[in-house]
N, CA, C and O atoms as a GROMACS GRO file, in nm:
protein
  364
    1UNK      N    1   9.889   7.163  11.258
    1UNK     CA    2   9.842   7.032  11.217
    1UNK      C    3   9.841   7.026  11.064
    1UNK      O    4   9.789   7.115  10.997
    2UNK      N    5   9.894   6.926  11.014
    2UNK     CA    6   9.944   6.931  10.856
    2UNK      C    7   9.785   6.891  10.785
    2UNK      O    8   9.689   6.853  10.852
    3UNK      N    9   9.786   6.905  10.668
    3UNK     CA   10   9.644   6.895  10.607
    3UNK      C   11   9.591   6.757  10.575
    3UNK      O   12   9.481   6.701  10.581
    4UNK      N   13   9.760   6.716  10.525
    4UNK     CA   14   9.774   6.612  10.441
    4UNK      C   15   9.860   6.513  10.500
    4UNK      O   16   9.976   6.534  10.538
    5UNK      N   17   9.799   6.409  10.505
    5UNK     CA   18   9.877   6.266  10.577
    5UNK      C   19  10.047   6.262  10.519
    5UNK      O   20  10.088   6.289  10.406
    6UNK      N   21  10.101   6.231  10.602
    6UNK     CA   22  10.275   6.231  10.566
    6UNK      C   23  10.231   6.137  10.438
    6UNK      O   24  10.133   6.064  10.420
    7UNK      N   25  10.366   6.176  10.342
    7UNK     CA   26  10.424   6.086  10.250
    7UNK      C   27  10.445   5.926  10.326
    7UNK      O   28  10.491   5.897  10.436
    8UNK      N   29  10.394   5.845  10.222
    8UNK     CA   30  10.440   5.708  10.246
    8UNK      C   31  10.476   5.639  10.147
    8UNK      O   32  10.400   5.612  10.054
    9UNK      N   33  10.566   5.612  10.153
    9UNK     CA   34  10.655   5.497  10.019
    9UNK      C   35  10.570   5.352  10.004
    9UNK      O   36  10.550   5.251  10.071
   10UNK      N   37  10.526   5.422   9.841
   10UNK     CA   38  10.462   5.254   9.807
   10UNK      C   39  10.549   5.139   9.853
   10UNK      O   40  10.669   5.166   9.842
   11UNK      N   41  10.526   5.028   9.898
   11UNK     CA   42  10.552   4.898   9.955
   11UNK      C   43  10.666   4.830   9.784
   11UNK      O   44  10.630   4.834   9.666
   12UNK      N   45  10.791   4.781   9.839
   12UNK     CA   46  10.845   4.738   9.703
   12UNK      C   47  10.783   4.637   9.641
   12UNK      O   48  10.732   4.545   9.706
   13UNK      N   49  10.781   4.644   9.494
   13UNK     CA   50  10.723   4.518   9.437
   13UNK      C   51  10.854   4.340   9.493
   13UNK      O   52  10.973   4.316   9.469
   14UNK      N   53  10.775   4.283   9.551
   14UNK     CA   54  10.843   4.199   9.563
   14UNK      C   55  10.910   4.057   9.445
   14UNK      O   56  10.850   3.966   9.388
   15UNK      N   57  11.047   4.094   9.448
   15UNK     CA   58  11.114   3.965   9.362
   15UNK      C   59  11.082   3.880   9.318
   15UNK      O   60  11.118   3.776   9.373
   16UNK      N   61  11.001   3.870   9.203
   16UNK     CA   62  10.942   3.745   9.146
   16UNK      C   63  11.030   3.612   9.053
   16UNK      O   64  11.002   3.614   8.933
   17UNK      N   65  11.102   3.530   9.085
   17UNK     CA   66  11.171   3.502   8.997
   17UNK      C   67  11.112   3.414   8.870
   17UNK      O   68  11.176   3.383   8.770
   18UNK      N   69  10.997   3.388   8.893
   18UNK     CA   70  10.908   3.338   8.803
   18UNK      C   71  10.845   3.408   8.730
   18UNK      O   72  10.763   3.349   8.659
   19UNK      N   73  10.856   3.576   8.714
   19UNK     CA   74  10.832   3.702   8.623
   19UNK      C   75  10.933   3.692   8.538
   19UNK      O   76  11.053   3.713   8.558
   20UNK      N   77  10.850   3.641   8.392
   20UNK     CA   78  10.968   3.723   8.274
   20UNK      C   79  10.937   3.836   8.242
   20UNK      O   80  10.816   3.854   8.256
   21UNK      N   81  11.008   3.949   8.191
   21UNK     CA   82  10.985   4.018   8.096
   21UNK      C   83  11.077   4.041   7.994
   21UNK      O   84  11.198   4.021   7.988
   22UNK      N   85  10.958   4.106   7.877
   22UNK     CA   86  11.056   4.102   7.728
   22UNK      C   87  11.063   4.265   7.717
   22UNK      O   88  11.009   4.321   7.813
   23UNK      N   89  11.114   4.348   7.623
   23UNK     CA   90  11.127   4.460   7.595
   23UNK      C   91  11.184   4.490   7.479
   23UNK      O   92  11.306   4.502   7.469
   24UNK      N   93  11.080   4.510   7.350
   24UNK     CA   94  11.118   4.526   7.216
   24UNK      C   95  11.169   4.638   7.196
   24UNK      O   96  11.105   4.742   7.211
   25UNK      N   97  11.356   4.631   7.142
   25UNK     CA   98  11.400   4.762   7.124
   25UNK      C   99  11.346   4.768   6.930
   25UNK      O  100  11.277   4.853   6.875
   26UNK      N  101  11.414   4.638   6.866
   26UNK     CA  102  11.400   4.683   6.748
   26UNK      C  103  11.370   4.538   6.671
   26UNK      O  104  11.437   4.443   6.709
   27UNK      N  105  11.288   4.519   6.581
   27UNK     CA  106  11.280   4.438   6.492
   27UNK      C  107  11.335   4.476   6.322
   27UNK      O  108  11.285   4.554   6.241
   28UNK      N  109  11.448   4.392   6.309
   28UNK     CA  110  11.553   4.414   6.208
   28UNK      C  111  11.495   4.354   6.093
   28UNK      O  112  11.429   4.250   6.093
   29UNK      N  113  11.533   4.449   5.958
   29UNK     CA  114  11.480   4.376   5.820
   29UNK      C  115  11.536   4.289   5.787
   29UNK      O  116  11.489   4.229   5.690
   30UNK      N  117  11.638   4.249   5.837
   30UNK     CA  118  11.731   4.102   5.846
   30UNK      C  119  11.673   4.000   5.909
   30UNK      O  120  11.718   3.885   5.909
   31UNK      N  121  11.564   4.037   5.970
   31UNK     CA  122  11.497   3.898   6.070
   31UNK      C  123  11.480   3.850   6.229
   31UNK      O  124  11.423   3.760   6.290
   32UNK      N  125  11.561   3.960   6.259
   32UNK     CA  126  11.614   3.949   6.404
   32UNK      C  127  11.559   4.035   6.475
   32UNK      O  128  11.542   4.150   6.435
   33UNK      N  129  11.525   3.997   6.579
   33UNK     CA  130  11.493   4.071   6.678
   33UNK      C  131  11.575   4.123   6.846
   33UNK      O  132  11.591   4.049   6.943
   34UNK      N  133  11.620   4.288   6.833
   34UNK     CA  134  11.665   4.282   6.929
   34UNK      C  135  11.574   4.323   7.058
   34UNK      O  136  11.479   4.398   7.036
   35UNK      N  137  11.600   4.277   7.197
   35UNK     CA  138  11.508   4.283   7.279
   35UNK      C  139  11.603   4.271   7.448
   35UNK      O  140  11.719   4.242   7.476
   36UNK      N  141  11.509   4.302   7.510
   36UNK     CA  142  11.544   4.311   7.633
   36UNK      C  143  11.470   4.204   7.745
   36UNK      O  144  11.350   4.180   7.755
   37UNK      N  145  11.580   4.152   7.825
   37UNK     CA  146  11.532   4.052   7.886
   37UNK      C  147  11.545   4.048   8.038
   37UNK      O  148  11.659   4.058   8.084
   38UNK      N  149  11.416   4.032   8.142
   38UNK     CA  150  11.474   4.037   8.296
   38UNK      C  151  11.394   3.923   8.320
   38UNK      O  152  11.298   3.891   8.250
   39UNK      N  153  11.434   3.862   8.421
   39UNK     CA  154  11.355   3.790   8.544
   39UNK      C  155  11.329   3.890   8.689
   39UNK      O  156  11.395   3.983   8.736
   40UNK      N  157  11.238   3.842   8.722
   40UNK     CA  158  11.188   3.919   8.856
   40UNK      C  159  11.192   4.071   8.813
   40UNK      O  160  11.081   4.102   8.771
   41UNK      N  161  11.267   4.158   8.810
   41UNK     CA  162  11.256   4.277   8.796
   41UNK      C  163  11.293   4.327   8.634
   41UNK      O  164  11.399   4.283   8.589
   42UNK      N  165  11.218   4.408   8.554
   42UNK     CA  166  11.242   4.486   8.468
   42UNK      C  167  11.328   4.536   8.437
   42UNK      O  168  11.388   4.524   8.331
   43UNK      N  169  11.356   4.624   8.554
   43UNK     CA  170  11.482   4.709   8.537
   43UNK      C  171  11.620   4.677   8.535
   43UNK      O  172  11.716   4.754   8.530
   44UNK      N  173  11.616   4.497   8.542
   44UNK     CA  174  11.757   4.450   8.592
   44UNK      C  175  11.753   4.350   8.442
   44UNK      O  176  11.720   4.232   8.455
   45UNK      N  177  11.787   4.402   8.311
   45UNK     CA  178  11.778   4.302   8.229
   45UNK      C  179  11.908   4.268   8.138
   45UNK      O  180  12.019   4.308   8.173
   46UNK      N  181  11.893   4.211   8.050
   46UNK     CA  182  12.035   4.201   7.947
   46UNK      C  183  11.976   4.212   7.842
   46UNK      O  184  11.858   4.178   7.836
   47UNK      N  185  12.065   4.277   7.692
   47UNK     CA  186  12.030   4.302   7.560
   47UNK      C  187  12.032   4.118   7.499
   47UNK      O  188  12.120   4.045   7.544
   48UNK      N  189  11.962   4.080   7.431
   48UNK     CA  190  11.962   3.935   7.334
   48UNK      C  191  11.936   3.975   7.207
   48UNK      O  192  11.906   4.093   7.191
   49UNK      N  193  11.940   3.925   7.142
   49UNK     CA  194  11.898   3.923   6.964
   49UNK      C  195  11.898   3.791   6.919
   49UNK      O  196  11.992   3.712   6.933
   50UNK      N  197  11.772   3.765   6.854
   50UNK     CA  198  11.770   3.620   6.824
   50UNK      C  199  11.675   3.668   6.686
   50UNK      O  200  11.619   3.776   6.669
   51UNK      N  201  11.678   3.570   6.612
   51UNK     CA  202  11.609   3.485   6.483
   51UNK      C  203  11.432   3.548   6.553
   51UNK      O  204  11.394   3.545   6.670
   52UNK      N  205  11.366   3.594   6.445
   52UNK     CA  206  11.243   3.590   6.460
   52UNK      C  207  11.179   3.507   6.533
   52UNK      O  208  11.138   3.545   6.642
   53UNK      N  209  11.150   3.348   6.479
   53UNK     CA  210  11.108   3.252   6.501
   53UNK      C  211  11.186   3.198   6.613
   53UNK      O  212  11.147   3.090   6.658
   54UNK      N  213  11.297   3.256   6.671
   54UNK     CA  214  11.379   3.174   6.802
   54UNK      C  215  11.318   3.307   6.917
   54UNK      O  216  11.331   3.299   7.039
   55UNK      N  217  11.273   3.387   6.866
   55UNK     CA  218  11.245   3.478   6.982
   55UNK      C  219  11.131   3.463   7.038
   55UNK      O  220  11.099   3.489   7.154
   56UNK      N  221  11.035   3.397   6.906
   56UNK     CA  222  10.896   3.377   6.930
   56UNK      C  223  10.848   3.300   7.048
   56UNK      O  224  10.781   3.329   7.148
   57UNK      N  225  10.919   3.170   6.994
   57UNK     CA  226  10.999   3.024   7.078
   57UNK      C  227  11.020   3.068   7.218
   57UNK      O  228  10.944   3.034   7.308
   58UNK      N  229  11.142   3.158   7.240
   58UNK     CA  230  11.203   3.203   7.330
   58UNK      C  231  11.077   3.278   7.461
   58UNK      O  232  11.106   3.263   7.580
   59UNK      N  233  10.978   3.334   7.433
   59UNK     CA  234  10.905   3.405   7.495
   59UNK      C  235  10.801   3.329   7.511
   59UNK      O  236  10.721   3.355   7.601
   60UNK      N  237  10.781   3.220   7.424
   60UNK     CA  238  10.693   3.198   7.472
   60UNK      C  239  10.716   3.049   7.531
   60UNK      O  240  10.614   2.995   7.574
   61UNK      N  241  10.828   2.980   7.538
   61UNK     CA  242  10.912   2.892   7.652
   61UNK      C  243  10.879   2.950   7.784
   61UNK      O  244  10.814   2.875   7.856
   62UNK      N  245  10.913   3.078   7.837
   62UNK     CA  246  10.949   3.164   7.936
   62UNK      C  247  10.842   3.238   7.995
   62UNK      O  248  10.866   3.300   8.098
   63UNK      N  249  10.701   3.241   7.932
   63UNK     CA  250  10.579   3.251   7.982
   63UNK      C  251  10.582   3.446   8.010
   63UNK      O  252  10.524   3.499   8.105
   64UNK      N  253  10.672   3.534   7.887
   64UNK     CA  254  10.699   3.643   7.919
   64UNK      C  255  10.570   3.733   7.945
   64UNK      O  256  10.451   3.714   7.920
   65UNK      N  257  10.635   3.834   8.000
   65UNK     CA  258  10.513   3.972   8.030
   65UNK      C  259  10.613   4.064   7.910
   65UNK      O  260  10.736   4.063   7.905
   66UNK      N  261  10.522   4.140   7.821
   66UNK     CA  262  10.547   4.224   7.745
   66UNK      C  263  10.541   4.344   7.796
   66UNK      O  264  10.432   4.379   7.840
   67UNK      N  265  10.685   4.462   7.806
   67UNK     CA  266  10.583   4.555   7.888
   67UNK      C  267  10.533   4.643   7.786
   67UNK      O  268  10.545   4.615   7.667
   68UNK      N  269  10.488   4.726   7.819
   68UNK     CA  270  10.351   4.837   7.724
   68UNK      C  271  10.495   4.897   7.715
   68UNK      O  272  10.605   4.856   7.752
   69UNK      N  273  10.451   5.011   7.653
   69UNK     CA  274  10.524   5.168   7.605
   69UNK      C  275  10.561   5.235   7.736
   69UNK      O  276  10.666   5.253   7.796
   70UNK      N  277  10.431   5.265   7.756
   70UNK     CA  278  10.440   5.335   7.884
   70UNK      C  279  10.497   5.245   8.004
   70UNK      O  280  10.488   5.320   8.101
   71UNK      N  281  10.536   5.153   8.037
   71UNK     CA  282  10.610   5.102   8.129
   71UNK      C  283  10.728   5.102   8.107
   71UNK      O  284  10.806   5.125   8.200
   72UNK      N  285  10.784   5.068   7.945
   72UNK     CA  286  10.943   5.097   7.884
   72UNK      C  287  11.003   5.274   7.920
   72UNK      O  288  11.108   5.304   7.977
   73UNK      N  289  10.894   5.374   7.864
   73UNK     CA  290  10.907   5.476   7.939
   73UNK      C  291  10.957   5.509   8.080
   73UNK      O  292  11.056   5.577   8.107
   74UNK      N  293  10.873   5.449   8.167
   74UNK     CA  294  10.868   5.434   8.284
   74UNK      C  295  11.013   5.401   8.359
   74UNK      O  296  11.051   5.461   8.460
   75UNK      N  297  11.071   5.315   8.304
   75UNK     CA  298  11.186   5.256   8.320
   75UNK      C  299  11.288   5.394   8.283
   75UNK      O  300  11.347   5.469   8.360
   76UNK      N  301  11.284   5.394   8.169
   76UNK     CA  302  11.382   5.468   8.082
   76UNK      C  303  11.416   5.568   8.202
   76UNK      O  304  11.529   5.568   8.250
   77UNK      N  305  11.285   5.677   8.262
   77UNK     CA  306  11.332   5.753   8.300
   77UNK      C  307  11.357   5.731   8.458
   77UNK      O  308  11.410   5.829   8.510
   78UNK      N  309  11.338   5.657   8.519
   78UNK     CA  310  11.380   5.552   8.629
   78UNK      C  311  11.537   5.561   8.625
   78UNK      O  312  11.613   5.612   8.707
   79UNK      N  313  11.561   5.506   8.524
   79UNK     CA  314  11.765   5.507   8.507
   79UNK      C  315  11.799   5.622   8.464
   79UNK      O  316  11.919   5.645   8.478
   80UNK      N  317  11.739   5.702   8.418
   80UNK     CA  318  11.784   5.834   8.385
   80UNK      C  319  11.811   5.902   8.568
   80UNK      O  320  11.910   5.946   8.626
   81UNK      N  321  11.724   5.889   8.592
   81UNK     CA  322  11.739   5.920   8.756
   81UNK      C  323  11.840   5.881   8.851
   81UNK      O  324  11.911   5.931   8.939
   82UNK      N  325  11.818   5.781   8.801
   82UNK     CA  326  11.942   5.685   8.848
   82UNK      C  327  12.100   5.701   8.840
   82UNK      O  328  12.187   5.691   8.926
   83UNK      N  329  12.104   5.732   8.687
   83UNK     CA  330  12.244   5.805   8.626
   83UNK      C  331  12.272   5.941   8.678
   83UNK      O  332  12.354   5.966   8.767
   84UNK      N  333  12.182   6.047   8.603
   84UNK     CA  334  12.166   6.195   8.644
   84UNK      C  335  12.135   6.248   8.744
   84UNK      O  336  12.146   6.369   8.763
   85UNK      N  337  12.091   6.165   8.826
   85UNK     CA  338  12.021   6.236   8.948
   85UNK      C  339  11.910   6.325   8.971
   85UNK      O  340  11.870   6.398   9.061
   86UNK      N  341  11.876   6.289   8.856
   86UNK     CA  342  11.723   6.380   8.832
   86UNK      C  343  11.630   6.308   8.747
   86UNK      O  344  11.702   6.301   8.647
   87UNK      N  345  11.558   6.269   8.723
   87UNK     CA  346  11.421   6.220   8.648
   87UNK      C  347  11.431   6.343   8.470
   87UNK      O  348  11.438   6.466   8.461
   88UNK      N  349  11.427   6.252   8.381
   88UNK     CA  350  11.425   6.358   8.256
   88UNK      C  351  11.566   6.423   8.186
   88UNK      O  352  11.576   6.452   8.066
   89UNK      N  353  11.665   6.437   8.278
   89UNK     CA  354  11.730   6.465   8.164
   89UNK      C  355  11.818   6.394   8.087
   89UNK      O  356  11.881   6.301   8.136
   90UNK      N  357  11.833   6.429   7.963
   90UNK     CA  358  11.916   6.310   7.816
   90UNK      C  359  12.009   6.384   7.843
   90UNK      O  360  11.902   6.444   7.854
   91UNK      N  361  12.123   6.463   7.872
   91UNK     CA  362  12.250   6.425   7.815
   91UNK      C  363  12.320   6.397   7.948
   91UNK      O  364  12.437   6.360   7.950
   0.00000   0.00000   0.00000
């Protein structure tokens, strides 16, 4: 008799298409901001770069979720997994 209740897979977050999120890679001394952009899921986004003041605009048109550090993390090594087949490794 096992000790410990079987593994169970958290439930998927379900498809929000009314979830933005933003994801600050870099804010440029030129003015621009490059950033990362999804609906419904995080992990499914595209690179943008816009004007300071058009990004501002832009996010806050779109009612975005900012994610923390630790959720950009989170991701990062998500696709690393994804790519490598293992969680963690860079090359």
């Amino acid at each position: 008799m096992p000790l410990h209740p079987p593994y169970i897979e958290p439930p998927l977050r379900a498809f929000d298409v009314t979830r933005r999120y933003v994801r600050v890679r870099q804010c440029r001394d030129d003015g621009f901001v490059e950033f990362d952009f999804a609906i419904g899921d995080p992990g499914l986004s595209v690179e943008l770069v816009m004007a300071f003041q058009d990004y501002d605009s832009f996010c806050t048109a779109n009612h975005v979720v900012h994610l923390s550090r630790e959720e950009a993390e989170a991701l990062d090594s998500e696709q690393l997994k994804w790519r490598y087949g293992k969680p963690g490794l860079f090359d």
